[in-house]
KEKE-3310 file (N, C-alpha, C; in steps of 0.2 Angstrom, whole numbers, plus 5000, padded with zeros to 4 digits):
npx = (5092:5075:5060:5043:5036:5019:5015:5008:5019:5019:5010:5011:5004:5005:5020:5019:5011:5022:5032:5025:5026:5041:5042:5037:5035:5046:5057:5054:5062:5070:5069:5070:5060:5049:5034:5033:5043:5039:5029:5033:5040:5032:5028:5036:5038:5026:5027:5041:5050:5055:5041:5041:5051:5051:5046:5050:5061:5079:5079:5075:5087:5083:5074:5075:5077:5066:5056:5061:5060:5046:5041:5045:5036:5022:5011:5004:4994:4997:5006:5003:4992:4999:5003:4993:4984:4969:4954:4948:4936:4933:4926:4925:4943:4956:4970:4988:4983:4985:4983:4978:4980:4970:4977:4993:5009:5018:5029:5025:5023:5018:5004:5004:4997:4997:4987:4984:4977:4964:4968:4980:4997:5005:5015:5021:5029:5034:5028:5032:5033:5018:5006:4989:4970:4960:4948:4953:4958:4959:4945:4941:4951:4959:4959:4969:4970:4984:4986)
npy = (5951:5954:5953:5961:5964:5964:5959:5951:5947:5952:5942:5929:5921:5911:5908:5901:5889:5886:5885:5870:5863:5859:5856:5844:5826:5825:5816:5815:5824:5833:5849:5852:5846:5844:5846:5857:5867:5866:5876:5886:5890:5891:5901:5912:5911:5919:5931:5935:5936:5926:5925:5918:5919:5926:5921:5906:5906:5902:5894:5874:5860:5847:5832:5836:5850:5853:5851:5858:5872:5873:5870:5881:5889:5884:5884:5881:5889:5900:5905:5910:5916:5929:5935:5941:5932:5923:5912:5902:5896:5881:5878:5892:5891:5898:5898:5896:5898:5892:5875:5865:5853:5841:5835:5828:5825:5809:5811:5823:5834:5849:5846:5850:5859:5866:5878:5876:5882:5873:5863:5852:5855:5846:5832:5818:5804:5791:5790:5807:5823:5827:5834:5835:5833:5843:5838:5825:5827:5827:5828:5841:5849:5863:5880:5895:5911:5920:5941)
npz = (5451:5459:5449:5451:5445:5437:5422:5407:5393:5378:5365:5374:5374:5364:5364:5377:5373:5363:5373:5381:5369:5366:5378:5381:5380:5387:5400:5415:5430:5444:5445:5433:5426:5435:5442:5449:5445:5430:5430:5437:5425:5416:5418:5419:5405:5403:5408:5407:5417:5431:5441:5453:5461:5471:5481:5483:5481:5472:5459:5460:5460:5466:5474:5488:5488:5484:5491:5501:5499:5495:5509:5515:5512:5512:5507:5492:5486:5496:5491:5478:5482:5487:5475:5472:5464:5458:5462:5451:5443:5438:5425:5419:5415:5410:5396:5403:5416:5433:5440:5454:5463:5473:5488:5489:5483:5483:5490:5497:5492:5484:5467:5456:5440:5422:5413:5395:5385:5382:5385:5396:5404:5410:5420:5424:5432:5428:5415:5412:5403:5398:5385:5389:5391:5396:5405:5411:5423:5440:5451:5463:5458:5459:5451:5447:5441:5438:5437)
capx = (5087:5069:5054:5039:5030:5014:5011:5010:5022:5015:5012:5011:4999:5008:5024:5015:5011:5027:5035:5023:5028:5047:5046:5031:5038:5054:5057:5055:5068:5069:5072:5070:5054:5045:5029:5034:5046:5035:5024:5038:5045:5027:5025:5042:5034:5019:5030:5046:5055:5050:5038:5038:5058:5054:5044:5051:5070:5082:5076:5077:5088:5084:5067:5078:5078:5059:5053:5065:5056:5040:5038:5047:5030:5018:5006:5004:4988:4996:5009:4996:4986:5005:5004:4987:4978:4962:4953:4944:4930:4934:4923:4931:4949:4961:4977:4991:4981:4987:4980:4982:4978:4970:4981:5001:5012:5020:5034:5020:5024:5010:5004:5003:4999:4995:4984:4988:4970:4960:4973:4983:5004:5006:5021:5022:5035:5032:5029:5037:5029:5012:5000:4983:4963:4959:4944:4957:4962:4955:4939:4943:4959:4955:4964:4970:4973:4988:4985)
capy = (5956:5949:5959:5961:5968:5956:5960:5949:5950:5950:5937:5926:5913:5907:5907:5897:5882:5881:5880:5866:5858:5858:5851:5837:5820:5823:5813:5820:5824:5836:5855:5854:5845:5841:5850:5866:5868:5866:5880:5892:5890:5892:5910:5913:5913:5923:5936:5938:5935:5923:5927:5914:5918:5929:5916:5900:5907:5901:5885:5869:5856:5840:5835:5840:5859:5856:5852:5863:5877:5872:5867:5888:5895:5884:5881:5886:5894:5906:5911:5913:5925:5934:5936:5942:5928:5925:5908:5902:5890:5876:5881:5896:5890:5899:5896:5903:5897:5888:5872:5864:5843:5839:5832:5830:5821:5805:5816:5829:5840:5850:5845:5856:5860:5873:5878:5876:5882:5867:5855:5852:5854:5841:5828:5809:5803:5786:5792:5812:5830:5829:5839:5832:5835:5846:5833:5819:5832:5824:5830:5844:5852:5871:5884:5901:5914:5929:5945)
capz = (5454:5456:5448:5454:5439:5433:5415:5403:5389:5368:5360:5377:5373:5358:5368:5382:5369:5360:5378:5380:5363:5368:5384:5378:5380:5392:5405:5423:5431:5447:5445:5425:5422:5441:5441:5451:5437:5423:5434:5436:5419:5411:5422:5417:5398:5403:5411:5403:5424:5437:5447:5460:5466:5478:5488:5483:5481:5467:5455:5465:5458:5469:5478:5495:5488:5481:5499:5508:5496:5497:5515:5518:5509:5517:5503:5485:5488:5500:5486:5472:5484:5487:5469:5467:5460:5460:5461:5445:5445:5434:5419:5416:5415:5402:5397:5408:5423:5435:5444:5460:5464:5478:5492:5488:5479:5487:5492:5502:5489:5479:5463:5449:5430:5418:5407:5390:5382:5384:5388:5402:5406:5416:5422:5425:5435:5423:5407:5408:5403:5394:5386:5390:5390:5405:5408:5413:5427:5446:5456:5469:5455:5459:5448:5450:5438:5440:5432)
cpx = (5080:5064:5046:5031:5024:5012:5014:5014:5017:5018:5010:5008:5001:5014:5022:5016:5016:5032:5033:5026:5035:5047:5039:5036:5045:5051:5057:5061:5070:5073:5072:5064:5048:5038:5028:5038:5044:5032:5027:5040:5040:5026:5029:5039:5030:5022:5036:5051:5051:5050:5037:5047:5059:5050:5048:5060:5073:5078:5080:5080:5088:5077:5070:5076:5070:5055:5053:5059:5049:5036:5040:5040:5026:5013:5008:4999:4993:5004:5005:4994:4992:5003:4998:4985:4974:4960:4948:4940:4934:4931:4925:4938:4951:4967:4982:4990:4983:4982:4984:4977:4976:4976:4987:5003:5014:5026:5031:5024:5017:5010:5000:5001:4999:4993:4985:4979:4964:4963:4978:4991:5004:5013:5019:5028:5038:5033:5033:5032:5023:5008:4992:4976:4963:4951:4946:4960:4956:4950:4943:4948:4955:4962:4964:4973:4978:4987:4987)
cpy = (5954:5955:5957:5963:5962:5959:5957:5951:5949:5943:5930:5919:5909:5905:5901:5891:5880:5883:5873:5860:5856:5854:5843:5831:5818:5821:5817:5821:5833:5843:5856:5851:5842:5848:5856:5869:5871:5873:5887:5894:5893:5901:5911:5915:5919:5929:5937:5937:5931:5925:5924:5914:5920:5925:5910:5899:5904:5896:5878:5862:5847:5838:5836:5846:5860:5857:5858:5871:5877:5871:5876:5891:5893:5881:5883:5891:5900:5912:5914:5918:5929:5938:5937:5938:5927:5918:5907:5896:5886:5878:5885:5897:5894:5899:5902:5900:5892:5882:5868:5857:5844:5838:5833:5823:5814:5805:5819:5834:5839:5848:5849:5855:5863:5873:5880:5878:5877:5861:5859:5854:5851:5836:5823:5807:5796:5788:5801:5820:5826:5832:5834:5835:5839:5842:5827:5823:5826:5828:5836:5847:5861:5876:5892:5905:5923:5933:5946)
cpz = (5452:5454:5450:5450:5435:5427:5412:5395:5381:5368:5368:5377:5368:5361:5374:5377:5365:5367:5380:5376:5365:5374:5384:5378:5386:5395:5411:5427:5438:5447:5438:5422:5428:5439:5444:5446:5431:5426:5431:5428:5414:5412:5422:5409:5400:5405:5411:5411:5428:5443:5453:5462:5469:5482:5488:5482:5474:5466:5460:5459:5460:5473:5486:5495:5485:5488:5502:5504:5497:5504:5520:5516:5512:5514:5498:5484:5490:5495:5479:5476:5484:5479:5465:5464:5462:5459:5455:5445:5436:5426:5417:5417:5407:5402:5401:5417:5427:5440:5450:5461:5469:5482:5488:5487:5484:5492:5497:5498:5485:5471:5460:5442:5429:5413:5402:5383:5386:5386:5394:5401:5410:5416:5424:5427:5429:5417:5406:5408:5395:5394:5385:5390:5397:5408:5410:5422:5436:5449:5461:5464:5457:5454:5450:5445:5442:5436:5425)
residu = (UNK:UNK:UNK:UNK:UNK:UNK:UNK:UNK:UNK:UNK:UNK:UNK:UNK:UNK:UNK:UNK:UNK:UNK:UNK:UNK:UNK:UNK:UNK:UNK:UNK:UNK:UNK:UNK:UNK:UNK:UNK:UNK:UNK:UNK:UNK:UNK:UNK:UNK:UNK:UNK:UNK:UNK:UNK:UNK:UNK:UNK:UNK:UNK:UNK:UNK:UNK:UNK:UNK:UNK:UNK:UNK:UNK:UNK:UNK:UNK:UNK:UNK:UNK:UNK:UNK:UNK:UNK:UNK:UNK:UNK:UNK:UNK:UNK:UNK:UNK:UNK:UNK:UNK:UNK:UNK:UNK:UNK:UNK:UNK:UNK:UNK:UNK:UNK:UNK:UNK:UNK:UNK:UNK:UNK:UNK:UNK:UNK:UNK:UNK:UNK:UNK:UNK:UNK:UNK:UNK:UNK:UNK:UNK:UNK:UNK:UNK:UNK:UNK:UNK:UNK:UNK:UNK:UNK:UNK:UNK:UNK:UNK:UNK:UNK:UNK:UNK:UNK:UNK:UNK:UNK:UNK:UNK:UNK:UNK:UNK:UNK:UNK:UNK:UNK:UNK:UNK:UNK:UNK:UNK:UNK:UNK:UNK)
# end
């Protein structure tokens, strides 16, 4: 049954960074560490249920099923706004928040992370899940916080 309720749970900001620390280092791997995933999984923490399965449907285990998902919504913009978020200018990022890359992946899928304070959650198909500086981040990254 999917909910619809956006409040954070207690304690969420600590939760947030030791889901980060657990998945630091994996390998990539599509449906358990791709960076819609990581996104889902983080707002999954920050909300105790995921909030992105009434747009994007169950968890995608393939990049067939991340496309087929992501090519039904349209953009990630236009599920952020679904979901009431709001755009956040760069300088006021906080953790929780989500960002968006310019342009798409080599797939034409979007390219995501999370913010983890001051540092990034990000993925590497190369090297894996990393937390990194949020100044390593690309020109144009816009972010968007949910309630």
């Amino acid at each position: 049954m999917a909910r619809s309720d956006l409040t954070r749970v207690l304690n969420w900001d600590v939760r947030l960074v030791q889901y980060a620390g657990r998945l630091q280092g994996e390998a990539f791997e599509w449906g358990v560490t791709d960076c819609g995933t990581l996104v889902r999984g983080a707002l999954t923490v920050l909300y105790d249920h995921d909030v992105l399965e009434a747009a994007l449907g169950a968890p995608w285990t393939s990049l067939r099923g991340a496309a087929g998902a992501w090519r039904a919504v349209g953009s990630v913009q236009s599920v952020l706004g679904a979901l009431k978020a709001v755009e956040v200018p760069g300088a006021f990022v906080q953790a929780g928040d989500v960002g968006v890359f310019p342009g798409e992946d080599v797939d034409g899928l979007p390219r995501l992370v999370v913010c983890i304070g001051a540092r990034i959650l990000t993925v590497h198909r190369e090297r894996g899940v990393e937390v990194v500086w949020s100044s390593v981040l690309p020109g144009g990254t816009r972010f968007w916080r949910l309630p």
